[in-house]
C-alpha positions as CSV (number, residue, x, y, z in Angstrom):
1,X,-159.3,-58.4,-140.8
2,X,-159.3,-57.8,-136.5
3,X,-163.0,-56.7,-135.7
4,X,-163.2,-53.0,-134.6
5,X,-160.0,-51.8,-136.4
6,X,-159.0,-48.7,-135.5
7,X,-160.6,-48.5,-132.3
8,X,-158.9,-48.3,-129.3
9,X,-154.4,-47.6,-128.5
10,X,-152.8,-47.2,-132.0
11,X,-149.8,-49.2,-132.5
12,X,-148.5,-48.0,-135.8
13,X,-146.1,-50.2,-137.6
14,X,-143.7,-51.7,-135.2
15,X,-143.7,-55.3,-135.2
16,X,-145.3,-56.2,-132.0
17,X,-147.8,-59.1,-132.2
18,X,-148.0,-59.7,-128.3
19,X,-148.4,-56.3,-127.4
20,X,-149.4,-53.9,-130.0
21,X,-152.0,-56.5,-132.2
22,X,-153.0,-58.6,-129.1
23,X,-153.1,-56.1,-126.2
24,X,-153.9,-53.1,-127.7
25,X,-156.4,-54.3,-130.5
26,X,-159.7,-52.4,-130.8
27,X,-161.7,-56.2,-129.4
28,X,-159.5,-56.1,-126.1
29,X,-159.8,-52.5,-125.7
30,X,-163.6,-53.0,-125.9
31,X,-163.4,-56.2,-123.6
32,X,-161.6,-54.1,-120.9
33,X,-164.0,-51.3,-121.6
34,X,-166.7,-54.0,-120.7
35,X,-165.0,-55.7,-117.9
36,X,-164.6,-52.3,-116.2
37,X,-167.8,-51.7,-116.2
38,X,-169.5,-55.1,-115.6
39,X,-166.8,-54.7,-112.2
40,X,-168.5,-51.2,-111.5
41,X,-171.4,-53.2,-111.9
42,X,-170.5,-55.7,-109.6
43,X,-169.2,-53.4,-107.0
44,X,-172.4,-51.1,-107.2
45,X,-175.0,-54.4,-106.4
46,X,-173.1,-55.7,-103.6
47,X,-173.6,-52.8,-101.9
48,X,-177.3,-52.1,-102.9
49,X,-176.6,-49.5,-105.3
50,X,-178.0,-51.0,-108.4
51,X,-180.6,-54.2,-108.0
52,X,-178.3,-57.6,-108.2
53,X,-180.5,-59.1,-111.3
54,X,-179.5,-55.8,-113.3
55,X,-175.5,-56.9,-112.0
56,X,-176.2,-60.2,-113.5
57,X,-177.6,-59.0,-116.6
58,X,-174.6,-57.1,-116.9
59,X,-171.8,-59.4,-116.4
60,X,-173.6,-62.6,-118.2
61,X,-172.8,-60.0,-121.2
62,X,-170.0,-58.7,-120.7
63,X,-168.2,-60.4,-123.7
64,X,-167.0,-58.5,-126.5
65,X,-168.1,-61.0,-128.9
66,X,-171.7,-60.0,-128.4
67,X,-171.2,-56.5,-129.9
68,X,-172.4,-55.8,-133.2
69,X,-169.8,-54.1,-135.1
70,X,-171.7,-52.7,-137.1
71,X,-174.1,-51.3,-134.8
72,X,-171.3,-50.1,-132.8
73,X,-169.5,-48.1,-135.6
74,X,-173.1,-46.4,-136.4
75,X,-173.0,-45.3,-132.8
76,X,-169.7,-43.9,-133.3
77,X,-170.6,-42.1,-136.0
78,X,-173.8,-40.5,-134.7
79,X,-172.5,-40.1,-131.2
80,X,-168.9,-38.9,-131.8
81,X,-168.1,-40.1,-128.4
82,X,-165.7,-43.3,-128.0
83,X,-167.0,-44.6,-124.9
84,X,-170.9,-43.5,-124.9
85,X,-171.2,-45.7,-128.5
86,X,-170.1,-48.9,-126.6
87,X,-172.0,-48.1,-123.0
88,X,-175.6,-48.0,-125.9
89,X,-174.9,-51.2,-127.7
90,X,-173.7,-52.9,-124.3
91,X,-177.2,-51.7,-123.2
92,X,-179.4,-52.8,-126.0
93,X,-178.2,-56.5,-125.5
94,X,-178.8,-56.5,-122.1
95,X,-182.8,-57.8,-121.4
96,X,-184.9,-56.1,-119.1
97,X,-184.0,-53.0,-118.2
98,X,-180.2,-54.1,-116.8
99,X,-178.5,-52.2,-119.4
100,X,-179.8,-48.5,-117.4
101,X,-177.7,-49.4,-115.0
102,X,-174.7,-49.6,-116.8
103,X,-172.3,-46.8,-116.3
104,X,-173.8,-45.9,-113.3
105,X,-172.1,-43.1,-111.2
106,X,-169.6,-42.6,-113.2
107,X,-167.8,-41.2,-115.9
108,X,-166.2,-41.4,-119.4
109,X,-162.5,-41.1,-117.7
110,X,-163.2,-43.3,-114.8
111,X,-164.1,-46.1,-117.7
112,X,-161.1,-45.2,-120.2
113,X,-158.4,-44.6,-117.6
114,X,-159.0,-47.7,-115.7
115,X,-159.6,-50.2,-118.4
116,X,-156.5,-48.6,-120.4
117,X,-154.7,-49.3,-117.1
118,X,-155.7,-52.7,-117.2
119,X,-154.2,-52.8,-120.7
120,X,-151.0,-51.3,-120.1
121,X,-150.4,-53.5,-116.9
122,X,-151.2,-56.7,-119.6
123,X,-148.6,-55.3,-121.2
124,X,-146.3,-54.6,-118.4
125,X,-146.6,-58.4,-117.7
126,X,-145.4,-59.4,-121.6
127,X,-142.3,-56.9,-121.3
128,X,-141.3,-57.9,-117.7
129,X,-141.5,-61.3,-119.1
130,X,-138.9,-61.0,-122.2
131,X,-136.7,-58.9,-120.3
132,X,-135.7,-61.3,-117.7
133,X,-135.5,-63.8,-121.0
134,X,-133.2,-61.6,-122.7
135,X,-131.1,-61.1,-119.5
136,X,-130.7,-64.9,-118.2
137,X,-130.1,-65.6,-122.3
138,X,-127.4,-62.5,-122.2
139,X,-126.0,-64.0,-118.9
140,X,-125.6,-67.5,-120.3
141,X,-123.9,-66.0,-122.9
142,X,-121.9,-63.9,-120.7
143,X,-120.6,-67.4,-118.8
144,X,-119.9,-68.6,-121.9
145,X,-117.2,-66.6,-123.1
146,X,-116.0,-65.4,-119.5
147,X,-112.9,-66.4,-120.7
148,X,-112.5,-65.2,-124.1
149,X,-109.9,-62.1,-124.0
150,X,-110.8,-59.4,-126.6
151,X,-109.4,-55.7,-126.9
152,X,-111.4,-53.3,-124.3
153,X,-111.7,-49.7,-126.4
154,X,-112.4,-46.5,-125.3
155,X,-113.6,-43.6,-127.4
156,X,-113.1,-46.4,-130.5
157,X,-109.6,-46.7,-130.0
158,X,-108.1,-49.6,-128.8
159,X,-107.2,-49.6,-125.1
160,X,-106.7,-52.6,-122.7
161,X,-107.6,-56.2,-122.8
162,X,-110.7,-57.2,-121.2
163,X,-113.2,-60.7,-121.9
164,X,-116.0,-60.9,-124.4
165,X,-117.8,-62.1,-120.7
166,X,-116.7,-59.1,-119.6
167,X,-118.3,-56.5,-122.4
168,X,-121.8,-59.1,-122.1
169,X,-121.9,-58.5,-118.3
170,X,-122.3,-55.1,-118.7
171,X,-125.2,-56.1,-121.0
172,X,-126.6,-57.5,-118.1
173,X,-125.7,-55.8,-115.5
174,X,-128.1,-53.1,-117.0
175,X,-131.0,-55.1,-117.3
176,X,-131.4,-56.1,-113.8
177,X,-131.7,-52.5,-113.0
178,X,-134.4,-52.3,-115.8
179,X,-135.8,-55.2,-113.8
180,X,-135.5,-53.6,-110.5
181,X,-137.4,-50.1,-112.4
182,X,-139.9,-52.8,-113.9
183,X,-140.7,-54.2,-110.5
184,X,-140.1,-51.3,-108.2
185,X,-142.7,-49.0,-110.3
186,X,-145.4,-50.9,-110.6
187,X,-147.6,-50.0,-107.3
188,X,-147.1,-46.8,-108.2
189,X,-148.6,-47.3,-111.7
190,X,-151.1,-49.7,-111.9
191,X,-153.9,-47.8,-110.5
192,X,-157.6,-47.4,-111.3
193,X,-160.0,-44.5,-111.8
194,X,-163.5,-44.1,-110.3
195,X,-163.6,-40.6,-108.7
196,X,-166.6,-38.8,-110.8
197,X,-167.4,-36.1,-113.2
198,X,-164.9,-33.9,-111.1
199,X,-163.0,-36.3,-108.7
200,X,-165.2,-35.6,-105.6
201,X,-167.4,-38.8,-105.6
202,X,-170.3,-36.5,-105.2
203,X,-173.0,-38.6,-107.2
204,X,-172.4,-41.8,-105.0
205,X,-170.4,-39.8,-101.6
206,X,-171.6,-42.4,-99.0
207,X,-171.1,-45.4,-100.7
208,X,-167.8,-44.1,-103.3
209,X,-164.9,-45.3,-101.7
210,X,-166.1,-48.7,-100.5
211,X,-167.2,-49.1,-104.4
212,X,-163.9,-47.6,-105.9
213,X,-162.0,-50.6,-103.5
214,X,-163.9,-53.5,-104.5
215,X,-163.9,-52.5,-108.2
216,X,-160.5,-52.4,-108.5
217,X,-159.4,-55.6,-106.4
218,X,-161.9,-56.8,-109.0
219,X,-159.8,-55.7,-111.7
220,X,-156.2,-56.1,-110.4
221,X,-155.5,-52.9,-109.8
222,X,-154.5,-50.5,-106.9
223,X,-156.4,-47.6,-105.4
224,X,-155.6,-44.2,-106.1
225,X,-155.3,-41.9,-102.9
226,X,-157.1,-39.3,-105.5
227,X,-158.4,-38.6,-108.8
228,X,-155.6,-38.4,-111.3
229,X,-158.1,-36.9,-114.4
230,X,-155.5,-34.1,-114.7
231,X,-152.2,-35.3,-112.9
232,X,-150.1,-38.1,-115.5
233,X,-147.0,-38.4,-113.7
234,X,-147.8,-42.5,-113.3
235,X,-148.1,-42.6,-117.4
236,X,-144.8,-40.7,-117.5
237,X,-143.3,-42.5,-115.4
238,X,-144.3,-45.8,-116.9
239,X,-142.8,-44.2,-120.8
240,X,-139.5,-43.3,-118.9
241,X,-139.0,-46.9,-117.4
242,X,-139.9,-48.2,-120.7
243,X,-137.9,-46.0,-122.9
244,X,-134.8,-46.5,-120.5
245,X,-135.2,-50.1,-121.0
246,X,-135.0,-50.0,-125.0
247,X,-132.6,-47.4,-125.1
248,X,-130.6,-50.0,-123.0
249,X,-131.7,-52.7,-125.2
250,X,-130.4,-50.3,-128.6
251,X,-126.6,-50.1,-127.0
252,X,-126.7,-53.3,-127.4
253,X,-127.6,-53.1,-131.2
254,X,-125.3,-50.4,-131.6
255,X,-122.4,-52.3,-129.5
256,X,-122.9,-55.7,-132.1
257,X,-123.4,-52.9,-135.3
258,X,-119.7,-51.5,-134.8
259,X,-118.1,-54.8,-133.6
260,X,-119.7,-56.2,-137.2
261,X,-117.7,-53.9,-139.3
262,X,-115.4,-55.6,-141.5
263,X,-112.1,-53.8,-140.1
264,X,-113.3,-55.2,-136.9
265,X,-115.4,-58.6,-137.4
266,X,-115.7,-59.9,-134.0
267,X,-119.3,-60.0,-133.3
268,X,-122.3,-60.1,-135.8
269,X,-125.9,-61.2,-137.1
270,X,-126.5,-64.7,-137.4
271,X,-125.8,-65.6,-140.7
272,X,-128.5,-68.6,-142.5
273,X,-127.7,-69.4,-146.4
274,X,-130.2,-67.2,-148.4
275,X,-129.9,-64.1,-146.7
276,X,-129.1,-61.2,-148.9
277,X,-127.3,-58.3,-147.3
278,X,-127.3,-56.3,-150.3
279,X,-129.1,-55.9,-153.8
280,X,-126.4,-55.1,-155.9
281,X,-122.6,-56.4,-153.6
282,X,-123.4,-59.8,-153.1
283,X,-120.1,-60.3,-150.4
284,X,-122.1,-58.2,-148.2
285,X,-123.3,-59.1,-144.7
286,X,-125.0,-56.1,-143.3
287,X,-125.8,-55.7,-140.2
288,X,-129.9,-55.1,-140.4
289,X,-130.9,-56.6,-137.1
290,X,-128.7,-55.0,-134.8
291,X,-129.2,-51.6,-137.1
292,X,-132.9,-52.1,-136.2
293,X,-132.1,-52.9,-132.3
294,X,-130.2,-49.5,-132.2
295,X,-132.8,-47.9,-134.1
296,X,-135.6,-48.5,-131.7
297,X,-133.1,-47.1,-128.8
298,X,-133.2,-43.3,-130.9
299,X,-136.9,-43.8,-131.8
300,X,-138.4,-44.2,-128.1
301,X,-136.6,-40.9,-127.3
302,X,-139.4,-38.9,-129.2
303,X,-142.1,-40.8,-127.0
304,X,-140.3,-39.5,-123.5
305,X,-140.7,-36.0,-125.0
306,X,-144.6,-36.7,-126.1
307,X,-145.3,-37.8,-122.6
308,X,-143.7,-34.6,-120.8
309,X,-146.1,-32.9,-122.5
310,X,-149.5,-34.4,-121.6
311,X,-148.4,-33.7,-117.7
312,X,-149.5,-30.0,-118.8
313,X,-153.1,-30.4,-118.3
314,X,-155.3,-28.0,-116.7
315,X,-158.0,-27.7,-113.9
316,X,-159.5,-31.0,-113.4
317,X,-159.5,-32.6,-116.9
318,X,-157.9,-31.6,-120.0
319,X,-158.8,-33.7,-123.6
320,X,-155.7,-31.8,-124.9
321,X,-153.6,-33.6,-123.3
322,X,-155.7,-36.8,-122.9
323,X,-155.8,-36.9,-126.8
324,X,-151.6,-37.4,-127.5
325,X,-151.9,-40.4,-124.4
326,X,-153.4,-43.6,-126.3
327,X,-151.1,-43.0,-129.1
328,X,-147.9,-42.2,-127.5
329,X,-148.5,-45.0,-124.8
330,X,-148.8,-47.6,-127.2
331,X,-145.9,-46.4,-129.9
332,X,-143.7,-47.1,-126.5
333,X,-145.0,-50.0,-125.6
334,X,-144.6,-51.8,-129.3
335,X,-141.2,-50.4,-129.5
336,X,-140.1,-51.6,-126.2
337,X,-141.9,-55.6,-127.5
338,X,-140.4,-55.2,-130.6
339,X,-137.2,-54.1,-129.4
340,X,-137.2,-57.1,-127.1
341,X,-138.1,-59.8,-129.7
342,X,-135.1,-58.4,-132.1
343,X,-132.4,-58.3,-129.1
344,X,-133.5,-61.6,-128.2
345,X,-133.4,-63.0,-131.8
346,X,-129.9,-61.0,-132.3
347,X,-128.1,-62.2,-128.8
348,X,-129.4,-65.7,-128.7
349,X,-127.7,-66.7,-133.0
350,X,-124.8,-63.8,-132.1
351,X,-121.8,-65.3,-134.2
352,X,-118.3,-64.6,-132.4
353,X,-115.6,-65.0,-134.5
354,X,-112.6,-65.6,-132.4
355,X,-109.6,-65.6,-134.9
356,X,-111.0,-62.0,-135.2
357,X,-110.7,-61.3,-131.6
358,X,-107.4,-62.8,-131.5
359,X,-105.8,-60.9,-134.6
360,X,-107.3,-57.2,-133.1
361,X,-105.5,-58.6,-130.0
362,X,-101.9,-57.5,-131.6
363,X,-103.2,-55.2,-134.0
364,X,-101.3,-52.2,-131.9
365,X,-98.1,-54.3,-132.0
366,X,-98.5,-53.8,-128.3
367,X,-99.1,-50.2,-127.9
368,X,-102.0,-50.8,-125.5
369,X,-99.7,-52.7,-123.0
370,X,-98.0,-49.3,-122.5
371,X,-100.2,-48.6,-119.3
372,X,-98.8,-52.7,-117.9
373,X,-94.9,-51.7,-118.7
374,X,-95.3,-47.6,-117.4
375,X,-96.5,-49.5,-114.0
376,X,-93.8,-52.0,-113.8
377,X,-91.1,-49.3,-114.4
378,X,-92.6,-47.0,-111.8
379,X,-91.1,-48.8,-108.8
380,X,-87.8,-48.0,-110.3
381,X,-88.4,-44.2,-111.9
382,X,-92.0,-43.0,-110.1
383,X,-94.8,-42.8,-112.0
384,X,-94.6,-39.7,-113.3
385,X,-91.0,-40.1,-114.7
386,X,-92.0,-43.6,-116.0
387,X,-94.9,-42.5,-117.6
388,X,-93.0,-39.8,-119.9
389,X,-90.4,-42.6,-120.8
390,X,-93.0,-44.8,-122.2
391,X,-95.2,-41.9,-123.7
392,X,-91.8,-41.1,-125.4
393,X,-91.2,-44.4,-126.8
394,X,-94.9,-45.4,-127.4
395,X,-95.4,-42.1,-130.0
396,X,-91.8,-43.1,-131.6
397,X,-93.7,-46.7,-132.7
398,X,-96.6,-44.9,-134.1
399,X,-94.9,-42.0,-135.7
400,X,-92.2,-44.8,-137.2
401,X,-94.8,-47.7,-137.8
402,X,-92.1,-50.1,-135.3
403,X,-92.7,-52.6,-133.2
404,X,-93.6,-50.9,-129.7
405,X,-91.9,-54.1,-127.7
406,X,-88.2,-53.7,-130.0
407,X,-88.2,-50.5,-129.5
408,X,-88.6,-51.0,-125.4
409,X,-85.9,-53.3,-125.3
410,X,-83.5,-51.1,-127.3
411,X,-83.5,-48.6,-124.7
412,X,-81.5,-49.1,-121.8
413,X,-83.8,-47.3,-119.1
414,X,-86.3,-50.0,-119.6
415,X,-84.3,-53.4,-120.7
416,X,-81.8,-52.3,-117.2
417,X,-85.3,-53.3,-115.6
418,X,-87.2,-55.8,-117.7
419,X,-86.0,-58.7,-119.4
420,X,-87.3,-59.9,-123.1
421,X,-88.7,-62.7,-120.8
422,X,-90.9,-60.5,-118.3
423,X,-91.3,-58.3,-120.9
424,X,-93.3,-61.2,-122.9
425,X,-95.3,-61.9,-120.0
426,X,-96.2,-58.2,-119.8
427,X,-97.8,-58.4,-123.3
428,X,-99.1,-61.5,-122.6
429,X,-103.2,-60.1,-122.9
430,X,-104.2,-63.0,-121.0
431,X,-102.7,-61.9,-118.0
432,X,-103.9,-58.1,-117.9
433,X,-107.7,-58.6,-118.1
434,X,-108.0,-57.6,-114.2
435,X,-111.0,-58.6,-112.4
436,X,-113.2,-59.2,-115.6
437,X,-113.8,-62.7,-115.0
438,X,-114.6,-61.4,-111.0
439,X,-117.3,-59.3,-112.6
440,X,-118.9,-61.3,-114.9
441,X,-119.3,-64.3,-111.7
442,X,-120.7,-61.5,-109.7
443,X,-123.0,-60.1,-112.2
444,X,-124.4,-63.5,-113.8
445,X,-123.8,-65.8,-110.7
446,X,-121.5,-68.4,-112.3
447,X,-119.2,-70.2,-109.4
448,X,-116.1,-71.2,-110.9
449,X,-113.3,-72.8,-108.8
């Protein structure tokens, strides 16, 4: 079992080793705790605040493994406070009389907001990381199939050809803009707190500012103009980034989910001998992980709401609102890891079954190349004219269950203008896919000749 369990950011259930066990586990929450101070520390001696042996005392023990557990918990227990539990045990192992001058000038938010910052920027790091993975491993995948006509469909109907390169880039094209939101936000974020019991600096006024800078360069973190005890719009902020991120992450889920449908079959799962899709229909292949990719993209909407709220704080400091934070912060961020490890899983062993592409290609009996034949006759009709002749013969091939093309050619106001020849090379697929291999070189950078 993790020392200190139950201490520090929950992360419920969601499967997120490198952030929710690793990051937010109650021993790094207490090592940031510590480091936070032992910088405080550091800051306050080089400016003759505190004497420099009590600074040395201080950060010679800042290590987490030094504190007693069980001495800690009993503080917790008598105390009922979160942070004055540790500041007393960090004390008591500190000789002399170092440990007075440990949370010196300060105050329980100053401690908790900054080192939780530190957290959440650790964290930050992890999902920056796997989402530039995911989107070079979506791109590659994207240039691998540039090619590769499939049937485009709007509103789940069938509509015009496009390329399985195509559909990816879109994939991709949306992560770099999570990218950008990843990159662009983080100044505004990552900043500490070390303002005082109010914000003011009164208990350290001459020497607060100077302090407050080389604490959090110390740290990694930026300076905030003011105290933020009561104002959360960086936190919000920082959910709504994340939460657009997995919700762009679920499409993807949901996109693989209805293109794994058996009617459909073109994308799916990786399948391995030995895995069961069902209990009691053997045949069955379900589609769990993308299921589970689209089902973090609906669950991170409840932590957008949950964050909204705790920008309704009052006065100067508010521990209603401070109390959702921890909670609501981590649930996002182990969604958003957890999200991230399935898409990458699901993307990277994506089966595409081509001869299920190519039969959905003339599933229509080629109803969707009514838009390519309507334009072709508009330079002899206009486009308004040409589009009622085909809308007239298109709904006769699904109301008759004929073939869309015979039916063209029977009627003398198209075959006058089309051959059976050109009309072949109309309902060619191939050659009405547009600029979809354009986009997908723009978007992913391949150079083709």
């Amino acid at each position: 079992m993790a020392r200190f369990e139950g201490v520090g950011l929950a992360c419920g259930k969601f499967p997120s080793m490198d952030v929710g066990q690793k990051i937010f586990g109650g021993e790094n929450t207490i090592l940031q705790q510590m480091r936070t101070e032992a910088a405080l520390a550091r800051a306050q001696a080089s400016l003759g605040v505190i004497p420099q042996e009590a600074c040395d005392e201080i950060v010679k023990k800042c290590d987490v493994s030094l504190i007693d557990e069980a001495a800690y918990f009993a503080q917790l227990k008598k105390t009922g406070h979160p942070l004055v539990c540790l500041i007393r045990v960090y004390s008591g192992i500190c000789d002399g009389r170092a440990g007075e001058y440990i949370h010196y000038g300060t105050t329980t938010q100053d401690i908790t907001d900054t080192a939780t910052m530190v957290q959440l920027k650790q964290a930050y790091e992890v999902v920056e990381e796997k989402t530039r993975r995911f989107r070079d491993l979506a791109a590659a995948k994207a240039r691998q199939y540039r090619d590769l006509v499939m049937m485009g469909r709007t509103n789940d109907q069938q509509a015009l050809p496009i390329t399985l390169g195509f559909k990816i880039a879109s994939w991709v094209d949306e992560m770099d803009r999570c990218l950008e939101r990843l990159a662009e936000s983080k100044t505004r974020i990552f900043v500490g707190q070390f303002f005082g019991a109010v914000g003011t600096l009164a208990s350290l006024e001459e020497h607060g500012l100077e302090i407050q800078k080389r604490m959090m360069e110390e740290l990694g973190l930026g300076v905030a103009p003011m105290q933020w005890f009561a104002s959360r719009d960086r936190l919000a902020e920082l959910v709504g980034v994340l939460s657009i991120l997995t919700a762009a992450l679920g499409r993807v889920g949901n996109e693989i989910y209805n293109e794994q449908r058996s009617e459909v079959n073109e994308l799916a799962e990786g399948f391995r001998p030995g895995k069961v899709g069902s209990s009691t229909m053997p045949h069955k292949r379900n589609p769990f992980v993308p299921a589970r990719l689209a089902t973090y993209g609906r669950q991170i909407r409840s932590c957008m709401a949950e964050i909204l709220t705790t920008m309704e704080a009052t006065n100067e400091r508010d521990v209603r609102t401070l109390g959702m934070e921890n909670e609501v912060l981590a649930r996002t961020f182990c969604i958003t890891d957890a999200a991230l490890d399935t898409a990458l899983d699901l993307v990277e062993h994506m089966e595409v079954h081509e001869d299920a592409i190519g039969r959905n290609l003339d599933l229509l009996h080629g109803l969707v190349f009514a838009e390519t034949v309507m334009m072709r006759l508009s330079g002899a009709y206009g486009r308004l004219d040409a589009h009622e002749l085909v809308y007239e013969i298109a709904q006769q091939a699904i109301s008759e269950h004929r073939s869309f093309r015979e039916l063209l050619l029977a009627d003398s106001r198209v075959s006058s203008q089309i051959s059976p020849e050109e009309m072949d090379t109309l309902m060619d697929p191939a050659r009405y896919t547009g600029l979809a291999a354009y986009f997908v070189d723009q978007i992913t950078g391949a150079d083709h000749d």
